[in-house]
C-alpha positions in Angstrom: 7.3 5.1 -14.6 4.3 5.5 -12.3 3.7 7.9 -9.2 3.7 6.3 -5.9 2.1 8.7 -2.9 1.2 8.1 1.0 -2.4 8.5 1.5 -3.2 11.5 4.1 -6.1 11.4 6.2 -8.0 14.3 6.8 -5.8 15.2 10.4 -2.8 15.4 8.2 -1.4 11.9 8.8 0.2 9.7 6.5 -0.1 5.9 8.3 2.3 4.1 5.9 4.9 6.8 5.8 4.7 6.9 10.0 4.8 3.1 10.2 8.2 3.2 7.3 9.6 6.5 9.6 9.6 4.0 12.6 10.9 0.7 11.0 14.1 -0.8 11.8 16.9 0.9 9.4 17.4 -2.9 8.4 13.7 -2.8 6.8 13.7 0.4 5.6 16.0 0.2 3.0 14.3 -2.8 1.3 11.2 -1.1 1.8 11.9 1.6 0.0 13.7 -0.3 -2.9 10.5 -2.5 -3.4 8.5 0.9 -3.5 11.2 1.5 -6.5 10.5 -1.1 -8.2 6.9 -0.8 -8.2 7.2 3.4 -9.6 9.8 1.6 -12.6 7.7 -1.7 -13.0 3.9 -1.3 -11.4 1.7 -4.4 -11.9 4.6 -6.3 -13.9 5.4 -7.2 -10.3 2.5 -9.2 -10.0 4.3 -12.7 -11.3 6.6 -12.0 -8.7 7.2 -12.7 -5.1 6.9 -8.7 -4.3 3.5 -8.2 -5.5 0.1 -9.6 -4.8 -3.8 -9.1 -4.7 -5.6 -8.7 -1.8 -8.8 -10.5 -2.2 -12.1 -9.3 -0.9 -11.7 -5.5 -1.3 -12.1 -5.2 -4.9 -10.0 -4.8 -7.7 -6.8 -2.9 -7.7 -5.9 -3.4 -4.2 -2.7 -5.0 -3.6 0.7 -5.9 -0.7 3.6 -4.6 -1.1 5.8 -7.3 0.3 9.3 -7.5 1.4 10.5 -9.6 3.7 8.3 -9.5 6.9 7.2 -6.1 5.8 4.1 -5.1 4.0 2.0 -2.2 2.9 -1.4 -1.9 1.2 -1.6 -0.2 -2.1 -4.4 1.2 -4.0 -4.0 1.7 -8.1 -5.5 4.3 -8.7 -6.2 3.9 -12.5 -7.6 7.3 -12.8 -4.6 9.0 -12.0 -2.2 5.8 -13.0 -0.6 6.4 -9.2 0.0 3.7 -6.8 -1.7 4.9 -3.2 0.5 3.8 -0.2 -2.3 3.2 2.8 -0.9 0.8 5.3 2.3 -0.6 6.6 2.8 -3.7 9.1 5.0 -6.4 9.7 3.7 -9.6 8.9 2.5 -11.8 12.1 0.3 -14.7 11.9 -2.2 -13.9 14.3 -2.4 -10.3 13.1 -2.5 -10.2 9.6 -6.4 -9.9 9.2 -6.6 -7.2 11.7 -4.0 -5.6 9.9 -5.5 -5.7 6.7 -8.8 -4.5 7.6 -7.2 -1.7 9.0 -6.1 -1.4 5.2 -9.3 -1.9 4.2 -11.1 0.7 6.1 -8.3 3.7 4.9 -8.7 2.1 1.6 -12.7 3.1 2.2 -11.8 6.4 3.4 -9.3 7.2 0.4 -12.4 6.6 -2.1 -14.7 8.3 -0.1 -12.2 11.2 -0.3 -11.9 11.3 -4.1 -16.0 12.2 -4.3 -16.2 9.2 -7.3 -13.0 10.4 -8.7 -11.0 6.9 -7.8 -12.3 3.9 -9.6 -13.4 1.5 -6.5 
């Protein structure tokens, strides 16, 4: 079993909890059971369709994916949790911007854990 938790910025918000809160019932619920399987399964679900690395940011950095849905986790090893930065739905011509929006709350996470996160 491994903890799953919404990363919280420093004004108290939680972007990947927000963006679930808003989805479409229809996407929630397979949202949240693909956030299930990754606390029963974690990186098992990489030689699936649900899991994969996001290249470029360094290791343990990965989308959750679920039909057009998708959020950016962090493993933290440290703490064996799986950080949930970033959701969006998955759009051609917006992917990138979306994912270096990941990126940069990725950056902000480990600059939060003061070296305590291994980046």
């Amino acid at each position: 079993m491994y903890a799953t938790e919404y990363f919280e910025r420093p004004n108290g918000k939680q972007p990947a909890k927000e963006w679930l809160d808003r989805l479409p019932v229809k996407h929630q619920g397979p949202v949240y059971d693909v956030i299930g399987r990754l606390e029963d399964h974690g990186l098992d679900l990489l030689g699936t369709n649900m899991l994969r690395r996001i290249e470029g940011s360094g290791p343990n950095f990965y989308e959750l994916r679920r039909g057009p849905c998708r959020v950016t986790v962090y493993h933290d090893i440290t703490r064996n949790a799986f950080v949930l930065l970033h959701g969006f739905l998955k759009k051609r011509r917006r992917e990138r911007l979306e994912i270096d929006k990941a990126r940069a709350l990725l950056r902000e996470y480990l600059g939060s854990q003061g070296g305590k996160a291994d980046g």
